[in-house]
C-alpha positions as MATLAB code, in Angstrom:
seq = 'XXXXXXXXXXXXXXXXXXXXXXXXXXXXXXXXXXXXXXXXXXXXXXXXXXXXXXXXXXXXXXXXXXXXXXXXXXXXXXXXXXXXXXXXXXXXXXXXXXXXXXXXXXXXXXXXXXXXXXXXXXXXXXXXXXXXXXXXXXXXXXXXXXXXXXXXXXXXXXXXXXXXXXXXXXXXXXXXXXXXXXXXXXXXXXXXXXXXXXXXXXXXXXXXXXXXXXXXXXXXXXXXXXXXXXXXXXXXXXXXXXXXXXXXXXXXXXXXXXXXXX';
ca = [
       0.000    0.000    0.000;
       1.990    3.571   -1.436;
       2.548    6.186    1.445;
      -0.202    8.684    1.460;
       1.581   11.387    3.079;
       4.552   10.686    0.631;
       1.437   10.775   -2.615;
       0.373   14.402   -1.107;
       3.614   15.764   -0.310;
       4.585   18.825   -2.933;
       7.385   20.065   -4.702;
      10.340   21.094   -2.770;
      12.233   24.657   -3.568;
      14.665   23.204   -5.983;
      12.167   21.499   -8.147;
      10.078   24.857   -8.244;
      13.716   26.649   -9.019;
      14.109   24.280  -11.903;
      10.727   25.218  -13.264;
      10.876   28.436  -13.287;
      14.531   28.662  -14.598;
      12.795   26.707  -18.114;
       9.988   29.023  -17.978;
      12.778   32.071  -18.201;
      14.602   30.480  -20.284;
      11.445   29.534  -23.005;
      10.165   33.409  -22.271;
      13.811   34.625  -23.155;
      13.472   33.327  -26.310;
      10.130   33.033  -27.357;
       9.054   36.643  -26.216;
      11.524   38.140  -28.442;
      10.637   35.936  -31.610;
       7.037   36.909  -30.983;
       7.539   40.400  -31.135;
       9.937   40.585  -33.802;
       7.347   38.157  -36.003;
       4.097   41.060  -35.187;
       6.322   43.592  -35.956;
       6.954   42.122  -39.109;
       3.247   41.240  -40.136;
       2.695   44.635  -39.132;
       5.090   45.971  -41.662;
       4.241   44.127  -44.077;
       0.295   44.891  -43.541;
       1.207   48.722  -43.506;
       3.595   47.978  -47.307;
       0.576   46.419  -48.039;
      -2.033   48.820  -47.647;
       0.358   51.448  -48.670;
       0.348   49.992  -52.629;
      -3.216   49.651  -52.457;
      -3.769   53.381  -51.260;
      -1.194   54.424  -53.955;
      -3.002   52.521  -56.230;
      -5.780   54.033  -55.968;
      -4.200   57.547  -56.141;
      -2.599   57.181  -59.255;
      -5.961   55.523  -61.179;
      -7.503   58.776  -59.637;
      -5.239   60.818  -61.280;
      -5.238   59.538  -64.608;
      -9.003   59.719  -64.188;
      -8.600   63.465  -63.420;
      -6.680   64.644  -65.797;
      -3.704   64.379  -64.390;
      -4.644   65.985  -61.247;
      -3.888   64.462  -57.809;
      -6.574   63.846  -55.301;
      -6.822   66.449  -52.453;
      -7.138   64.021  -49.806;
      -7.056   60.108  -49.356;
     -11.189   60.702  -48.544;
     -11.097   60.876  -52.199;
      -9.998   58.024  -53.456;
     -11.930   55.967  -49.879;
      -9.500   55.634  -47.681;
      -9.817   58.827  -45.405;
      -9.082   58.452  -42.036;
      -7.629   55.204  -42.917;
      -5.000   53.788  -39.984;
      -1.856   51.934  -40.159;
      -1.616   48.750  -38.172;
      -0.154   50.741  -35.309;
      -3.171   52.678  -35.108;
      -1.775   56.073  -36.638;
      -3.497   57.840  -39.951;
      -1.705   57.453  -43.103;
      -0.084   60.257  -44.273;
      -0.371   61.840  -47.597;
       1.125   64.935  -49.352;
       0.050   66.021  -52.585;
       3.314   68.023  -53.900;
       1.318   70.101  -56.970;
      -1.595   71.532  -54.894;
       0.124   71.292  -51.200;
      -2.679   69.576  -49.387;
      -2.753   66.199  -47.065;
      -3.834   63.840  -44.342;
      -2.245   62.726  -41.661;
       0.424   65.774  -41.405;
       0.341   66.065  -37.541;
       3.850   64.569  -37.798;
       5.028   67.933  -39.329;
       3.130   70.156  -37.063;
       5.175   68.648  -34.504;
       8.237   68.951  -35.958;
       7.848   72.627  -36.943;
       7.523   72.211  -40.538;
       3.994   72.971  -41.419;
       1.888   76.380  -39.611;
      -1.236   74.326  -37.435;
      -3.289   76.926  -39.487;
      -2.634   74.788  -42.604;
      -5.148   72.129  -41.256;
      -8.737   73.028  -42.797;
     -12.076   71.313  -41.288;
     -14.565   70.930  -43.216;
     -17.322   69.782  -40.936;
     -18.847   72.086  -37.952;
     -16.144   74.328  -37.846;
     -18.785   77.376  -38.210;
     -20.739   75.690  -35.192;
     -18.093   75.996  -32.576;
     -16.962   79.483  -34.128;
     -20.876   80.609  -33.510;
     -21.059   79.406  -30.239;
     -17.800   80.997  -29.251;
     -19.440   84.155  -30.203;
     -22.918   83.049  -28.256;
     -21.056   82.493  -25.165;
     -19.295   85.560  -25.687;
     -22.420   87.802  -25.586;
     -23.272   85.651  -22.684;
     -26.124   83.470  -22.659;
     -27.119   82.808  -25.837;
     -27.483   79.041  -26.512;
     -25.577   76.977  -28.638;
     -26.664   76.232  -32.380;
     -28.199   72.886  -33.113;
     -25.458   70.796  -35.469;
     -26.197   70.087  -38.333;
     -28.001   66.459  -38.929;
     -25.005   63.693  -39.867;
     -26.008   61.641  -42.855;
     -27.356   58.488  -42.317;
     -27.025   55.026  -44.534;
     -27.404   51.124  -44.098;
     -24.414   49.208  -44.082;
     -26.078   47.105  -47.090;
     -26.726   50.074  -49.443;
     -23.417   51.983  -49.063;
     -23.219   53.885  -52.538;
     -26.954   55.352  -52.210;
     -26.607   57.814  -49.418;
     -29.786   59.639  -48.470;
     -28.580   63.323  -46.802;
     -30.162   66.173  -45.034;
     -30.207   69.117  -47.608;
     -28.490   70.975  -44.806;
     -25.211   68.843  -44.444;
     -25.285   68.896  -48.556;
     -25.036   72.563  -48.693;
     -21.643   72.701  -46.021;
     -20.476   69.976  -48.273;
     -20.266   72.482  -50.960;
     -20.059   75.365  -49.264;
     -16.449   73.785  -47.427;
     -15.481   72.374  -50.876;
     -15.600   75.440  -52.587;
     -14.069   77.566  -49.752;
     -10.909   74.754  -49.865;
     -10.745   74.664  -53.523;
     -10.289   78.478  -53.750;
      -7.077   78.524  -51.654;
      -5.482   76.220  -54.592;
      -3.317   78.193  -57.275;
      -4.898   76.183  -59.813;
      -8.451   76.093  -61.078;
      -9.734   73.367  -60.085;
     -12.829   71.649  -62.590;
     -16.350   71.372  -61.154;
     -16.240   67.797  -60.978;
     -13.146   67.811  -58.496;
     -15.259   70.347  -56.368;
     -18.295   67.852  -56.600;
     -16.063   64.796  -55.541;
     -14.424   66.826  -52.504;
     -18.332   67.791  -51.866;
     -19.397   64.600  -51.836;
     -16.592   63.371  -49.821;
     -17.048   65.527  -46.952;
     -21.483   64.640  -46.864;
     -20.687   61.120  -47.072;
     -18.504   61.526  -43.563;
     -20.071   64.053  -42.587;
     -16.905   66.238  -42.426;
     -13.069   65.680  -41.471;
     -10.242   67.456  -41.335;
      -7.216   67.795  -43.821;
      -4.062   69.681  -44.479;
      -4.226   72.734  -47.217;
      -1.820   75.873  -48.050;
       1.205   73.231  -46.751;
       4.673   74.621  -47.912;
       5.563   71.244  -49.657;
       9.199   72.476  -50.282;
      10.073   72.252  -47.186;
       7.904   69.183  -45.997;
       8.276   66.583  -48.566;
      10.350   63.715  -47.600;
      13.874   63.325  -47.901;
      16.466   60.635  -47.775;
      19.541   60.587  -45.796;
      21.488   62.252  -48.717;
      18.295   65.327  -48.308;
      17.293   64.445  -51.762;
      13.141   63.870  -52.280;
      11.695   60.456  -52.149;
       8.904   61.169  -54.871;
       8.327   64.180  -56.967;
       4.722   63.522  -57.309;
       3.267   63.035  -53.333;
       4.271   61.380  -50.452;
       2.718   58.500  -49.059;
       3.916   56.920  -45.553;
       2.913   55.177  -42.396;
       4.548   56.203  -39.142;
       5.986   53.028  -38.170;
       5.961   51.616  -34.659;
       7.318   54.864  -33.280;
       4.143   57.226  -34.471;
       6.551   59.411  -35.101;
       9.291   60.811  -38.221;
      11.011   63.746  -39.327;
      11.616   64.834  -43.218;
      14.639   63.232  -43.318;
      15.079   60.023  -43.337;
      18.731   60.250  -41.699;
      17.095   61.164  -38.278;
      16.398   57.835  -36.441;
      12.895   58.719  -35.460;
      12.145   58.298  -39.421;
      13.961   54.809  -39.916;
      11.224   52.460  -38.690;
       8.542   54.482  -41.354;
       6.714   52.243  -43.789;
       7.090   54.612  -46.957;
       6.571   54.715  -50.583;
       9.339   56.053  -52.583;
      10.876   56.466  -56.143;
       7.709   57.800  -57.251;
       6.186   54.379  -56.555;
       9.380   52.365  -57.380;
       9.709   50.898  -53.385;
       7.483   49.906  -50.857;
       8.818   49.190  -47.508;
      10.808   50.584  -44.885;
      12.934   53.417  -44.707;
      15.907   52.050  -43.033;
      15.874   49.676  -46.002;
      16.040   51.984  -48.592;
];
């Protein structure tokens, strides 16, 4: 008959010191494998999306004449995020407009009063003046448009929000030094109903904001087109470290991938 205190006895400090030295020793390697492997799926999502953004930029531009899109809402992917939860950013050389351009705000490059809104900025400016002359109450916001996931191309809109649509189009489209054709101002239009409003980069000094590589020469001459990286964070050039982990496009469209393998 076995020894039943011997059957219930546990395990004594050196077994429990073995276990957890393999358990280090599994997490010292594994751990680092793991991340390295996301971080590559990541980057290779982000060069991913990044040739099927760019993609659809350049069939938008031969569609328009040669002109580039404004913004990435134009071509349907505004507001779109990298796989590290950033916006992608985009810089449209010939007109000087963009998404995603908070990177250059930060790094002194680009005035903050470059960013345009073109939803509801009227609203808050009216109800700064309402509070102003004290007591007056706030306006109502204009109604967001509604749709069914199932019907996404017919989108049925307040007449309201279609109006600032036009009204914000046509007040962004001015700024440009080109004239810009009334189906561009339609698209923009319709761009900024269908979200019902976002907010983009216009009037950006694209001389000295367009990328650069280590060597200060441009990466495109047409528009830039990056992700952040893991960081969240860049500079123009790409011989500053804090721009090294970026996912970019470069050579006009020549090379996907990262910038400290370019």
């Amino acid at each position: 008959m076995p020894d039943v205190r011997r059957l219930q006895r546990g395990f004594t400090l050196l077994e429990l010191m073995i276990v957890v030295t393999i358990l280090g020793i599994i997490a010292s390697v594994g751990v680092p494998q793991y991340v390295s492997a996301l971080r590559t799926a990541r980057v290779g999502k982000a060069r991913h999306e990044l040739v099927t953004i760019a993609s659809a930029i350049d069939q938008y531009t031969v569609t328009n004449g040669g002109s580039l899109p404004l913004s990435l809402h134009l071509v349907g992917f505004g507001g779109k995020r990298d796989p590290w939860g950033q916006p992608y950013c985009f810089l449209n050389y010939a007109d000087g407009c963009g998404d995603g351009l908070e990177w250059a705000i930060a790094a002194g490059v680009v005035d903050p009063a470059a960013v345009q809104s073109t939803g509801g900025s009227s609203s808050s400016s009216s109800s700064s003046s309402s509070g102003a002359g004290g007591g007056g109450a706030a306006p109502r916001r204009a109604p967001q448009p509604r749709w069914r996931p199932q019907d996404p191309i017919v989108v049925q809109v307040d007449a309201a929000v279609s109006d600032r649509g036009k009204v914000a189009a046509q007040r962004i489209t001015s700024t440009l030094s080109r004239e810009v054709p009334i189906a561009e101002v339609e698209a923009l239009a319709a761009a900024i109903t269908s979200t019902g409003g976002f907010s983009f980069f216009t009037g950006v000094a694209t001389e000295t904001t367009r990328r650069r590589d280590r060597y200060m020469f441009p990466l495109n001459t047409d528009y830039d087109l990056f992700s952040l990286g893991p960081d969240c964070s860049t500079a123009v050039s790409l011989g500053e470290t804090v721009g090294l982990d970026d996912v970019i496009r470069a050579n006009n469209g020549g090379y996907f991938g990262t910038a400290s393998e370019y």
